[in-house]
C-alpha positions as CSV (number, residue, x, y, z in Angstrom):
1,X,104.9,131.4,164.4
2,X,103.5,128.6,167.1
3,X,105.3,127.6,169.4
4,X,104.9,123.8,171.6
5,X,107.3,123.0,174.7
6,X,107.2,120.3,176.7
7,X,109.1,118.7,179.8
8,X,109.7,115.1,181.3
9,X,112.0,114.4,184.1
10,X,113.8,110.9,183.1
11,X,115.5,108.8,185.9
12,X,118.9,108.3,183.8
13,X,122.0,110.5,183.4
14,X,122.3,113.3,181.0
15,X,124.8,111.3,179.0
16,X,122.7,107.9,178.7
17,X,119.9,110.1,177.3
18,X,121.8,112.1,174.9
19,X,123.3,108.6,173.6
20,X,120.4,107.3,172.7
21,X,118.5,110.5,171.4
22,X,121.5,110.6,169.0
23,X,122.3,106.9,168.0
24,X,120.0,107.2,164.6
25,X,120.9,103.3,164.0
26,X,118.5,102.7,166.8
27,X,116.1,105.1,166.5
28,X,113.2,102.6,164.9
29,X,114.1,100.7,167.7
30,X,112.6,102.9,170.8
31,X,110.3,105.7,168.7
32,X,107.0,104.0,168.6
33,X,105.8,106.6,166.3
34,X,109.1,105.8,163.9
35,X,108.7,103.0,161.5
36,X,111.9,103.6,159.7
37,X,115.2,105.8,159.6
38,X,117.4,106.2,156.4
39,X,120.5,108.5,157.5
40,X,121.0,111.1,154.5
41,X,124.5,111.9,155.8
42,X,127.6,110.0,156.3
43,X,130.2,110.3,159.0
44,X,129.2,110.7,163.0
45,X,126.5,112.6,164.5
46,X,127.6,116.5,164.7
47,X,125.9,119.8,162.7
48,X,125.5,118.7,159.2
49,X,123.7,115.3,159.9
50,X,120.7,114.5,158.4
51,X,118.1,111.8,158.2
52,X,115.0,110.6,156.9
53,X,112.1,108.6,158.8
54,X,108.9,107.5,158.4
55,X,105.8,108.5,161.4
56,X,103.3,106.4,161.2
57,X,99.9,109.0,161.8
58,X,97.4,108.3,164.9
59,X,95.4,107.5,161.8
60,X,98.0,104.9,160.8
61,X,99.2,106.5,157.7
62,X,102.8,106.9,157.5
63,X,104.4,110.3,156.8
64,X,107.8,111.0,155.1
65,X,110.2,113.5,157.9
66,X,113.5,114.9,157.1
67,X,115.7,116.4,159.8
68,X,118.9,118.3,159.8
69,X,121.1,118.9,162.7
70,X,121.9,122.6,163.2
71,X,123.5,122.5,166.2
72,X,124.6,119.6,168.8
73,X,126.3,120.3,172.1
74,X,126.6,116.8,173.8
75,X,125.0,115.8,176.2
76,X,122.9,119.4,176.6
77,X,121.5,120.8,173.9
78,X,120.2,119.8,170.3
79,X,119.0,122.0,167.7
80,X,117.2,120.2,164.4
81,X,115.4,121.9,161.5
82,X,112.5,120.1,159.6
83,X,111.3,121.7,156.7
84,X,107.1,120.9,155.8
85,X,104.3,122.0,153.4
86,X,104.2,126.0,154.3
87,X,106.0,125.4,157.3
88,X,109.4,125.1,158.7
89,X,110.0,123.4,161.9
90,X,112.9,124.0,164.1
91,X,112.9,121.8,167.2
92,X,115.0,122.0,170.3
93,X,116.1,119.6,172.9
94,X,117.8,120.7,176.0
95,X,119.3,118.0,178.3
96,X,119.9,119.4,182.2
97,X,120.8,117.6,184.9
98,X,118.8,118.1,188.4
99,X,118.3,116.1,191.4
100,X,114.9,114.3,192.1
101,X,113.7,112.0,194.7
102,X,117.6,112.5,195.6
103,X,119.0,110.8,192.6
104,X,120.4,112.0,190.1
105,X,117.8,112.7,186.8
106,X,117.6,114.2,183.4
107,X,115.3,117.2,182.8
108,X,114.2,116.7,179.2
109,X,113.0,120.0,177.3
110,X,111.6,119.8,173.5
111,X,110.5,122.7,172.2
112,X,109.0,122.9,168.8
113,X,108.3,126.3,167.2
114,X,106.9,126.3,163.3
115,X,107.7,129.1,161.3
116,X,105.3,129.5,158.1
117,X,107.1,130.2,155.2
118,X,104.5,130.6,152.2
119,X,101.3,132.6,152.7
120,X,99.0,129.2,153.1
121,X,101.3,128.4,156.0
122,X,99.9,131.5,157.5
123,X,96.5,131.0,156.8
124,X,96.5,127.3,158.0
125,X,98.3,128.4,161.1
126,X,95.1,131.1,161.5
127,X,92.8,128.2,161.2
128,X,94.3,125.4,162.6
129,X,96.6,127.0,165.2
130,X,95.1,125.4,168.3
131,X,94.5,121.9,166.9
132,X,97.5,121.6,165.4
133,X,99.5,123.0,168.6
134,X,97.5,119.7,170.7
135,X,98.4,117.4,167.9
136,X,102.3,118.2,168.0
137,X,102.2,118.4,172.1
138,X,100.4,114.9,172.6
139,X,103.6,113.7,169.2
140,X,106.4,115.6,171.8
141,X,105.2,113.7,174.7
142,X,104.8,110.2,173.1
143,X,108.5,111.0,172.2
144,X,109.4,112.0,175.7
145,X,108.0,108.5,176.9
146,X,109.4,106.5,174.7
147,X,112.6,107.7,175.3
148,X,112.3,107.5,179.1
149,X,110.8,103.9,178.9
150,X,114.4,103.1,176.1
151,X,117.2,104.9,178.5
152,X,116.0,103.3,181.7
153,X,117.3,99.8,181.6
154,X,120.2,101.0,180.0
155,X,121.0,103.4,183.2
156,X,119.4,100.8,185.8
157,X,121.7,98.2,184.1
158,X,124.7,100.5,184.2
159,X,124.2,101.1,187.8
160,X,123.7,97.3,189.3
């Protein structure tokens, strides 16, 4: 099992943050790496959701996702699982409110563990382990970005 984690303060409340994270409709909108989202699941965002979308690849290939909500404790904590080729992917989000620069800001923590679950999981794990752990860092942190870059005007506008 590998494991990737990976932090960003973001100048916006807890609440703004989680809103968007969760509001699948606009997903496409503020992922750059998302070119499209079909929701799988009816009804409002809670355990049980799921959802498709389609990551366009630094090589610009796209790639099919699925995720499933396992858990979802607004506004602090999201739990998805992700199932791959030999792999399983459970990703975490945890949402925490701190003070920075004297404001008030959203500490953002993704954490992405892969679980292989067929023996060429295990061997491509052996193999690729490292690369694969840069790869899905560099993917968490263009996430954390985006995000940042969506919820600000949303909390800037809020506040004015």
């Amino acid at each position: 099992m590998s494991t990737v984690t990976v932090t960003e303060f973001i100048e916006a409340q807890d609440v703004d943050v989680w809103r968007l994270l969760t509001d699948l409709s606009a997903r496409a909108g503020w992922l750059s790496a998302v070119g499209a989202v079909e929701v799988l699941t009816p009804g409002a965002f809670a355990a049980g959701t799921a959802w498709r979308e389609a990551r366009v690849r630094p090589g610009g290939d796209e790639q099919s996702e699925e995720f499933l909500v396992v858990e979802a404790a607004a506004p602090h904590r999201l739990v998805l699982s992700s199932p791959g080729a030999g792999v399983d992917y459970r990703i975490t989000w945890t949402l925490r409110t701190v003070e920075r620069r004297r404001r008030g800001c959203t500490q953002v923590t993704v954490e992405q563990e892969a679980v292989p679950t067929a023996p060429y999981g295990r061997v491509l794990a052996l193999i690729l382990g490292g690369l694969a752990a840069r790869a899905v860092e560099g993917a968490l942190r263009r996430d954390l970005a985006d995000l940042a870059r969506a919820v600000a005007p949303a909390s800037s506008a809020e506040a004015a």
